[in-house]
C-alpha positions in Angstrom: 93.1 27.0 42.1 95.0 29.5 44.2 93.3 32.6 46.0 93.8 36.2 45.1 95.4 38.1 47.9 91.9 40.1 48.3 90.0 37.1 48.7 92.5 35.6 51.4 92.4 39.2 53.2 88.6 39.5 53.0 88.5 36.0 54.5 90.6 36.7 57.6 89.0 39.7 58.2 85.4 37.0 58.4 87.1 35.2 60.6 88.5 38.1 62.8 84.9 39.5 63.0 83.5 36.0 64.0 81.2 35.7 61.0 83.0 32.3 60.4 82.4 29.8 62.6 86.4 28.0 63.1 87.4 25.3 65.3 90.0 28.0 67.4 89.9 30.6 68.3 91.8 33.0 65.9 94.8 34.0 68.2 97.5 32.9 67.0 98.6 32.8 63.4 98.3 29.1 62.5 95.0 28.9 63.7 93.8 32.1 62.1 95.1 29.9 59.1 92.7 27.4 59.5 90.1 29.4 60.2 91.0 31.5 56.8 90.6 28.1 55.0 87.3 26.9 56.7 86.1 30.0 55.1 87.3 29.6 52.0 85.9 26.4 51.9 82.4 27.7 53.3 82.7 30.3 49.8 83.9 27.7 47.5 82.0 24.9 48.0 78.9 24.5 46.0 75.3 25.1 47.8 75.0 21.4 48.1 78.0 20.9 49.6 78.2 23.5 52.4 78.3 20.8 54.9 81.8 19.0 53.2 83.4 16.3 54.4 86.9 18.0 55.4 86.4 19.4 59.3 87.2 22.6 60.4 90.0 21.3 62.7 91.8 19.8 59.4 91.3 22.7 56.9 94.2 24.0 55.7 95.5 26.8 52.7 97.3 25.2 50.1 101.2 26.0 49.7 100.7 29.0 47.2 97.6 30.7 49.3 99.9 30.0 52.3 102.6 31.9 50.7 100.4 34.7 50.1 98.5 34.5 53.1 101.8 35.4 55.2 101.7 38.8 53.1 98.4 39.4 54.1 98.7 38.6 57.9 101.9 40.6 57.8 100.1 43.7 56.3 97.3 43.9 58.7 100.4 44.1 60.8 101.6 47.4 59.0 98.5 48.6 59.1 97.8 48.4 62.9 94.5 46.2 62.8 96.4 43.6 64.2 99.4 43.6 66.8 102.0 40.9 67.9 101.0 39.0 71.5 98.4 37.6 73.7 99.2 38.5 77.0 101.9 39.1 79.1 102.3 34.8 79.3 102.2 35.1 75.4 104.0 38.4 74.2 105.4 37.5 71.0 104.6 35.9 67.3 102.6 33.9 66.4 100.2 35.1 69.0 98.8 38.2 68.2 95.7 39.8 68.5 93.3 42.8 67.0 94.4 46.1 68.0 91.6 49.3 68.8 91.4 50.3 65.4 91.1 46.5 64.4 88.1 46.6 66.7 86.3 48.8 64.8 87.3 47.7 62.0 85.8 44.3 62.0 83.0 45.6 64.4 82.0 47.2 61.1 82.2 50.7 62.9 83.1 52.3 59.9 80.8 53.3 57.5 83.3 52.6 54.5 85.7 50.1 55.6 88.8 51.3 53.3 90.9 48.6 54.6 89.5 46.1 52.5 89.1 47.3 49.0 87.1 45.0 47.5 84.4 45.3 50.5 84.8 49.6 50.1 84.2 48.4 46.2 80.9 46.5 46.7 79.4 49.0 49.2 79.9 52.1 46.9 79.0 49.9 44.1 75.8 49.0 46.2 75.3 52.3 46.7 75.4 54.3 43.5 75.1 51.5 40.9 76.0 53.9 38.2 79.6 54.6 39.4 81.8 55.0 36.4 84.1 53.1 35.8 87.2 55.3 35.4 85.9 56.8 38.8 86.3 53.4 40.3 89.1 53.0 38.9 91.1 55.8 40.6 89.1 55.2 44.1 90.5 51.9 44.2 94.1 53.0 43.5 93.6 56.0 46.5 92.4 52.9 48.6 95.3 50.4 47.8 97.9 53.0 48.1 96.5 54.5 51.1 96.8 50.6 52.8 100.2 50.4 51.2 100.7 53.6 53.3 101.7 55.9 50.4 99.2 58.9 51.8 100.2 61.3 49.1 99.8 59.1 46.3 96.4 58.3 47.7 95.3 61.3 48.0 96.2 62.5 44.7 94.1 59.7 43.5 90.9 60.6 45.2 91.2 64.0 44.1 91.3 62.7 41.1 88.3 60.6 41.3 86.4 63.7 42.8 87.1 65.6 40.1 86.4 63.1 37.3 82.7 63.1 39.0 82.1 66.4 39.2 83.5 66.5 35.1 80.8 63.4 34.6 78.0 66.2 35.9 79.0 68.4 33.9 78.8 66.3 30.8 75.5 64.9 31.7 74.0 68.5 32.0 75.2 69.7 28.4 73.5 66.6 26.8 70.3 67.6 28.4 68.7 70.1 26.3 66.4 71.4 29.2 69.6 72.2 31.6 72.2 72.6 29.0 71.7 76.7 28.6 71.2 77.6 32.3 74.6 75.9 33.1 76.4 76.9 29.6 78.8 79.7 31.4 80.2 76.9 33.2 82.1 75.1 30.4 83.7 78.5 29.5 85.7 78.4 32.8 89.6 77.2 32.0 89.9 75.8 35.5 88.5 73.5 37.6 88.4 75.3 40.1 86.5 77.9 38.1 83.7 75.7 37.0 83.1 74.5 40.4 82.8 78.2 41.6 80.3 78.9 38.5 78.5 75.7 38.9 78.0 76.2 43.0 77.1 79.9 42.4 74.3 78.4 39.7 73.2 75.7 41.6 72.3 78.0 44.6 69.8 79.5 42.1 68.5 76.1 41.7 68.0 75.0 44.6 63.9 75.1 44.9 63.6 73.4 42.2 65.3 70.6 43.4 63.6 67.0 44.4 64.1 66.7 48.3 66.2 63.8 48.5 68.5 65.8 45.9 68.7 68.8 48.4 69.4 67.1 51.8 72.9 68.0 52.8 73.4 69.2 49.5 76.1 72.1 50.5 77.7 69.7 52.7 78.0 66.7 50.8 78.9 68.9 47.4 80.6 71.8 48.0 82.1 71.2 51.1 83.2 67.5 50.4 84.9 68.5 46.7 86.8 72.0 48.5 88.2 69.7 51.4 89.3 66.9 48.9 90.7 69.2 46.5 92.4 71.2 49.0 94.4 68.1 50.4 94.7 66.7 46.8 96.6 70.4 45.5 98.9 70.5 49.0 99.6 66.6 47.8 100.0 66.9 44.1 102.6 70.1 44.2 105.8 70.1 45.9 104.4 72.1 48.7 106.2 70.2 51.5 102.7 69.9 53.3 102.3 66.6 55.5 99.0 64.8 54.4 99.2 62.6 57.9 97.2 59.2 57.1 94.0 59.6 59.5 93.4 62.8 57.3 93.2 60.7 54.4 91.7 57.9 56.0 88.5 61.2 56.5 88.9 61.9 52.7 88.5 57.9 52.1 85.1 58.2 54.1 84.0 61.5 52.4 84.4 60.5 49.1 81.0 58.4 49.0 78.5 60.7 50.3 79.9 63.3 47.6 80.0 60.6 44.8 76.2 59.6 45.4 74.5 63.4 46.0 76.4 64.0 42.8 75.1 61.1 40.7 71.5 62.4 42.4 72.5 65.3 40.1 73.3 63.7 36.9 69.6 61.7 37.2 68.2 65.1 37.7 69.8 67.0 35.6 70.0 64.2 32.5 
């Protein structure tokens, strides 16, 4: 059964970070091939059968995951983990090797590694098992567009998902019939904008009554997260002619969690 393109790209990037052990090293493309199906054989095979019969130095992807294998070597291309060349003996495809971002990348430097969506997806997941859905479902366009290198459109999509959380909040807090009254003025805002104001300008009032985990780098990771996504995401979503560059975004990408989980700390309290 063929391989989704995520789970070809997650498996290159286990090889590229040495967490798969491979019979060559992963310098030039056909071996990174190999190595990409020695892992995918690693996944697939059943418990039992970790130690299978095919070697390492005979693995091999099957036409259709080869087929999409070449988008996804050609991609981390585009995206600058990777670059073409060895050395000066070996300048040119199919060596290549990882590039200073792709360092970091597969160092696991990066807290939030929004190259690889389905990893990003499991960590935040990890994190704040309560994500909703429809949040998730507009981080993971920002992150795919973002690696497709459509910064706008990714941008526009976080902002999105930060605002659907903070709208989440404020849904959770008028069900509660202990919280619902204190916070009522905010609903009557039009804008969001507006009920973010009243809401921070409430919350301030609040905060000693807050548990301590819920008040740790709670200005920071609320109100200064939301303004600086929301900032970007209004300069991106009008015809403003402002240049979202992407290692601006790529800081929004690694924002976004910190402000999603001190917000679900909210919800639980205020529930």
């Amino acid at each position: 059964m063929p391989h989704s393109y995520e789970e070809l790209r997650t498996a290159a990037f286990d090889v590229l970070a040495r967490r798969v052990r491979v019979a060559y090293d992963p310098s030039q493309y056909r071996h990174l091939t190999i190595g990409v199906a020695t892992a995918l054989l690693e996944r697939d095979a059943p418990i039992k059968q970790q130690h299978h019969s095919v070697s390492p130095r005979d693995a091999s992807l099957e036409s259709e995951d080869a087929n999409t294998f070449l988008e996804v070597f050609w991609d981390l291309f585009r995206q600058g983990i990777i670059t073409l060349g060895l050395d000066d003996s070996n300048p040119e495809f199919p060596w290549f090797h990882l590039t200073a971002l792709g360092e970091r990348v597969v160092a696991g430097e990066d807290a939030y590694f929004v190259h690889d969506v389905s990893g990003y997806e499991k960590r935040i997941v990890k994190e704040i098992p309560k994500i909703d859905p429809v949040t998730l479902l507009y981080l993971k366009e920002a992150l795919q567009t973002f690696r497709s290198g459509c910064v706008l459109s990714a941008t526009v999509m976080l902002g999105v998902a930060t605002e659907h959380t903070f709208l989440l909040l404020m849904e959770a807090i008028d069900r509660s019939t202990t919280h619902q009254t204190t916070f009522a003025s905010v609903s009557k805002e039009r804008t969001i904008l507006q009920k973010v104001n009243k809401f921070r300008h409430i919350l301030e009032q609040q905060t000693k009554a807050l548990p301590s985990e819920v008040k740790e780098d709670l200005d920071t990771n609320f109100s200064g997260i939301l303004s600086i996504i929301r900032n970007f995401r209004n300069q991106s979503g009008h015809p403003s002619g402002k240049i979202i560059d992407r290692e601006q975004a790529y800081i929004l990408l690694q924002l976004f969690p910190p402000y999603c989980k001190k917000m679900h700390q909210l919800m639980d309290f205020y529930a």
